[in-house]
C-alpha positions in Angstrom: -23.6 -7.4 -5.4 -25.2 -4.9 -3.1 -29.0 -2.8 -3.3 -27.3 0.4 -3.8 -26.2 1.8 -7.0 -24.4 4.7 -6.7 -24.8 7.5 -9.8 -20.9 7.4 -10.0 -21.0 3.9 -10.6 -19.8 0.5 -8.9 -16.8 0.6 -6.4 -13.8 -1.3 -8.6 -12.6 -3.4 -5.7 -8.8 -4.4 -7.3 -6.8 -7.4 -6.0 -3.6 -8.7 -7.6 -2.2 -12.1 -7.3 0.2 -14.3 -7.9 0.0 -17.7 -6.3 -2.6 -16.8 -3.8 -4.6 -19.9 -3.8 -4.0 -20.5 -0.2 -5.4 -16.8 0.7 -7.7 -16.2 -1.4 -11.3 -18.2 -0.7 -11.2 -16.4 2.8 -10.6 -13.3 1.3 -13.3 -13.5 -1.5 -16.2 -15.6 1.1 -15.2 -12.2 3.4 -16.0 -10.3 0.5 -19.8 -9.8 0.8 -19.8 -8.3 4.4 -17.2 -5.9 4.0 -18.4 -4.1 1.6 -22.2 -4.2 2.6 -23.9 -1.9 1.5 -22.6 -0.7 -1.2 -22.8 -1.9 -5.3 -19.5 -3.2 -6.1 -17.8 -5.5 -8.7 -14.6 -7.5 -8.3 -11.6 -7.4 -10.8 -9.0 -9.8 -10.4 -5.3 -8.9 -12.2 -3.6 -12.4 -11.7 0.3 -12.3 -12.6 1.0 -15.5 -14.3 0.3 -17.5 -11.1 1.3 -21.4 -11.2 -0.8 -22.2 -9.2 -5.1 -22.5 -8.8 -5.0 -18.7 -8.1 -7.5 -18.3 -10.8 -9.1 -21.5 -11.0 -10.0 -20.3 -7.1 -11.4 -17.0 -8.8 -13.6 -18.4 -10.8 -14.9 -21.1 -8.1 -15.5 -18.5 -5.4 -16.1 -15.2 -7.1 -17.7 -15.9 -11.0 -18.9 -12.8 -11.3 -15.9 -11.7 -11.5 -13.7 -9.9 -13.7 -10.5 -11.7 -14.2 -7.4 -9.8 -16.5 -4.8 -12.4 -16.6 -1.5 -10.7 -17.5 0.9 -12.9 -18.8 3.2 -11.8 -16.9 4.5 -10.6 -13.2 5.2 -7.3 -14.0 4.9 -6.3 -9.8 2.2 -4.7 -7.9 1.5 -1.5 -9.7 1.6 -3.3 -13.1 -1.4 -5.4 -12.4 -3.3 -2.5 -10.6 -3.3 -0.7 -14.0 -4.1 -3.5 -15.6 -7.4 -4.1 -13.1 -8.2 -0.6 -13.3 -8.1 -0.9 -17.3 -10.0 -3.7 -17.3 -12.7 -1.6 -14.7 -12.4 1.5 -17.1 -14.6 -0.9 -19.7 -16.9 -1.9 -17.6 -21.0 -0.2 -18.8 -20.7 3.1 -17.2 -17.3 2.7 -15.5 -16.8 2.4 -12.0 -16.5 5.1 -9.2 -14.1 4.7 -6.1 -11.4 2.1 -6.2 -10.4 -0.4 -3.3 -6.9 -1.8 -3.2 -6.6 -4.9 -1.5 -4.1 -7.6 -1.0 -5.4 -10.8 -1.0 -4.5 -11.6 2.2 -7.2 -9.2 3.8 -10.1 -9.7 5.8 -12.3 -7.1 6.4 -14.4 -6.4 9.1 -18.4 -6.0 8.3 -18.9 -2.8 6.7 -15.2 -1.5 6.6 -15.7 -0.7 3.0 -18.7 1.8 3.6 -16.8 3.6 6.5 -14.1 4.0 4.0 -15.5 5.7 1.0 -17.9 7.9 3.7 -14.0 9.5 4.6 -13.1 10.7 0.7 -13.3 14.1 -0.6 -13.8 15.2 3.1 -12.4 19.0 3.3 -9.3 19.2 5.5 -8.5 22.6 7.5 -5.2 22.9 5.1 -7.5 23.6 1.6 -6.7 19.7 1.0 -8.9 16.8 0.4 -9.3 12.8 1.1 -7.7 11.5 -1.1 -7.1 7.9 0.3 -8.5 6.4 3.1 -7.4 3.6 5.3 -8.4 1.1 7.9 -7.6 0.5 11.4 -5.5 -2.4 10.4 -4.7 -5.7 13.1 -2.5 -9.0 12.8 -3.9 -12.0 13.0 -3.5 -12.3 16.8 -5.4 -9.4 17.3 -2.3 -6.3 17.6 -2.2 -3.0 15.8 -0.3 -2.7 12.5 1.0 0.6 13.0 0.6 1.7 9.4 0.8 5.3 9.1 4.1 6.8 7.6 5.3 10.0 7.7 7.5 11.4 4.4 11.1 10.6 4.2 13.4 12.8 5.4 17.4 12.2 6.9 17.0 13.1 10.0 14.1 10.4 10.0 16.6 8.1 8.6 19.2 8.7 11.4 16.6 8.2 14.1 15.6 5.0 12.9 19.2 4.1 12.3 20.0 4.9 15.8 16.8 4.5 18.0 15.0 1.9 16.0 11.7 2.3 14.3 9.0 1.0 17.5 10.9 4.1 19.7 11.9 6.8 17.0 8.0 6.3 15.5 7.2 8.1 19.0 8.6 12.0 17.6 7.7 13.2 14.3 11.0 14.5 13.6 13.0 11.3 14.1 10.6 8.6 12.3 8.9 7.7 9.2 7.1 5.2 10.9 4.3 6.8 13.1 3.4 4.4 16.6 2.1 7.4 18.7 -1.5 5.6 20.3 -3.7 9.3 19.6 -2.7 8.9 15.7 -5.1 5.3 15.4 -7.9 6.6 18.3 -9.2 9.0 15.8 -9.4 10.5 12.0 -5.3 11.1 11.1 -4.1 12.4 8.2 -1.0 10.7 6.9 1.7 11.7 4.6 1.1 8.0 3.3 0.3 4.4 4.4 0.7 1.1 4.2 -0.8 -0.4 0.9 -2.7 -3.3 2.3 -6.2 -1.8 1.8 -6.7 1.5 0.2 -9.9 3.2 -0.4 -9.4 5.8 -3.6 -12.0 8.2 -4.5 -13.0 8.5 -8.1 -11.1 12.2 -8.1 -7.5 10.8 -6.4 -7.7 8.1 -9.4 -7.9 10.8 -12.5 -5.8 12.8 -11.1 -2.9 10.4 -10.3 -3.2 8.5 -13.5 -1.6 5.7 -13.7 0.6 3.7 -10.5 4.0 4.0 -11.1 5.6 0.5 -12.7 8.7 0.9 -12.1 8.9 -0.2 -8.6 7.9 -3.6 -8.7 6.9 -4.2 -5.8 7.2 -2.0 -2.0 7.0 1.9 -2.5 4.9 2.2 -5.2 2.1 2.7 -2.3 4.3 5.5 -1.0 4.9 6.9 -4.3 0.9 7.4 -5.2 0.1 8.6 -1.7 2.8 11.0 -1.9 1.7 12.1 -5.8 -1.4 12.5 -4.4 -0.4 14.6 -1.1 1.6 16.6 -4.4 -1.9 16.9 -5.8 -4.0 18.3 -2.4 -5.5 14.8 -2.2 -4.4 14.0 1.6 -4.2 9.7 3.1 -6.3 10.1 6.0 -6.8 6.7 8.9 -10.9 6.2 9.4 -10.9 4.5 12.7 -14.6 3.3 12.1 -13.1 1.0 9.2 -11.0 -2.3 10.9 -9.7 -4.9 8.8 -7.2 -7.5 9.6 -3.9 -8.6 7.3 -2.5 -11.9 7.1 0.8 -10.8 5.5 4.4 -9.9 6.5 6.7 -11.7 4.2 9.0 -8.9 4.2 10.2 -9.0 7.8 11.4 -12.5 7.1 12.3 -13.0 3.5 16.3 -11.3 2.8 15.2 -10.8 -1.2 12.0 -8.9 -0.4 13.3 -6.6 2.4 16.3 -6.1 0.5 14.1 -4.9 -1.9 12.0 -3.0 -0.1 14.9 -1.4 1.4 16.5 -0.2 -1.8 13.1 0.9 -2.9 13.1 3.1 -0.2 15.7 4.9 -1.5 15.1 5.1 -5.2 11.9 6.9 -4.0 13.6 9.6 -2.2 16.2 10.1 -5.1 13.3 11.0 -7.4 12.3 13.8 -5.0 15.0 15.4 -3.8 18.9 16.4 -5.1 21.6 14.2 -5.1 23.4 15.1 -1.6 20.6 14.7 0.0 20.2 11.6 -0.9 23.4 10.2 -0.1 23.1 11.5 3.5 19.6 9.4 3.2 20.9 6.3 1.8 23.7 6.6 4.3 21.3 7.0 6.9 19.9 3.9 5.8 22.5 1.7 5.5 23.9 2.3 8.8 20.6 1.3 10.2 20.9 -2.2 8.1 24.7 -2.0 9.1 23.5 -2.2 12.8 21.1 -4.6 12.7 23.3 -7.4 10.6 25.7 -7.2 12.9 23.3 -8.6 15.1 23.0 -11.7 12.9 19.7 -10.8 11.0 19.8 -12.0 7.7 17.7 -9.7 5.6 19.7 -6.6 7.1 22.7 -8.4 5.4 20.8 -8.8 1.8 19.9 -4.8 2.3 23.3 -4.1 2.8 24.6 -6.1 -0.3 21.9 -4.4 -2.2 22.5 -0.7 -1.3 26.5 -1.6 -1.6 25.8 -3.1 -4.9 23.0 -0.2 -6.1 24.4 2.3 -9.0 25.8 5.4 -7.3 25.9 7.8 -10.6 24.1 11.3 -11.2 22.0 9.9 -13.8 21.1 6.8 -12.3 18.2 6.8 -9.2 20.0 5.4 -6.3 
């Protein structure tokens, strides 16, 4: 796919579908100029689509390898099955990019990517993950660096909402300040729409975590990986744009991203803590369906309706 042939071997680009037909021949025909220059195979982990999603595949991309799973068993289920699938490949593969399928990248994004990992940071850390500079379709800045939970970052969500909170650090998971996308950033994680992962973040991390189907288990590697000295850093250089935003609209996926939020910060911190956090959140959800919105109103059935115990993790 490319004339270079690094001695780590190919870059495993991963995509996961399920019914992506309609995404998916712009993403693949975009294919060949974001990543230029580099050698590079494609592995395709389709969950039990109904739909041409593979038939696409295999029209656009046969070269391809394709792991059909049987089943949707989420995000993070049919990464580890791509990377499986990439681990037999004839001399294995080297860095990994996650993308959704609804990506396009701009020429050479890939490249300015995988330049960024295993660059030394001033704290003794590395890069671990790099990301792109990424845009919505019209053309606007997807704010997509996050900092790490906290309560107070709850609260000032809750209270100032996320586009004003992301402006102080101490009152927003969600970072908007302008200086954090005009240069190199190093994030506590980021959004999961197109990841660059060096060949080091990926055997150290093992496997992505399966149990959150889908929303957070981006969080939960970058974090593991932050755990690990392997830091998310923003390469400006790199500029992609993604198509997506279901969850803003749909009430089942941004209940569920909601609740996910909050099963990832009880797996890292005590139980008090996080029922001041899940609090936190669910006056923010509280606020905003009483304005009418209707996925605030699915979060707040789900966190109402979400096991409360010890032993359980939310």
């Amino acid at each position: 796919m490319s004339d270079q042939q690094p001695s780590s071997g190919p870059v495993a680009v991963v995509v996961v579908t399920w019914n992506s037909a309609d995404v998916l021949p712009g993403f693949l025909d975009s294919l060949p100029a974001g990543m230029a220059g580099l050698d590079w195979r494609l592995v395709v982990a389709d969950n039990d689509s109904a739909d041409d999603t593979v038939a696409v595949v295999r029209k656009h991309a046969p070269e391809a390898t394709v792991v059909q799973t049987g089943r949707n068993g989420g995000y993070a289920f049919g990464i580890n099955a791509a990377l499986r699938a990439a681990s037999a490949w004839e001399g294995g593969f080297g860095a990994v990019l996650i993308c959704n399928p609804d990506v396009r990248m701009d020429e050479g994004c890939a490249a300015r990517l995988l330049a960024g990992l295993g660059a030394a940071l001033p704290d003794g850390g590395r890069v671990g993950v790099a990301v792109p500079l990424l845009y919505e379709e019209d053309g606007r800045l997807v704010h997509s660096l996050r900092r790490k939970s906290s309560v107070t970052r709850a609260l000032g969500e809750a209270v100032l909402g996320n586009r004003r909170a992301g402006r102080f650090p101490r009152w927003s998971e969600l970072v908007t300040a302008p200086s954090a996308y005009a240069g190199r950033t190093v994030a506590d994680w980021a959004t999961g729409a197109l990841l660059a992962l060096s060949r080091e973040c990926v055997d150290a991390c093992g496997p992505w975590d399966e149990s959150f189907f889908l929303y957070s288990e981006e969080t939960e590697y970058c974090l593991r990986a932050r755990d690990l000295g392997l830091r998310t850093c923003l390469e400006p250089a790199a500029r992609a744009v993604h198509l997506g935003g279901d969850s803003r609209v749909s009430p089942r996926l941004w209940s569920l991203l909601v609740v996910n939020r909050v099963r990832l910060y009880r797996r890292r911190h005590g139980l008090p803590a996080t029922v001041a956090f899940r609090s936190a959140v669910l006056l923010r959800e509280l606020s905003r369906a009483a304005l009418g919105r209707g996925p605030a109103r699915a979060a707040v059935r789900a966190l109402l309706g979400a096991p409360r115990s010890p032993h359980q993790e939310v």
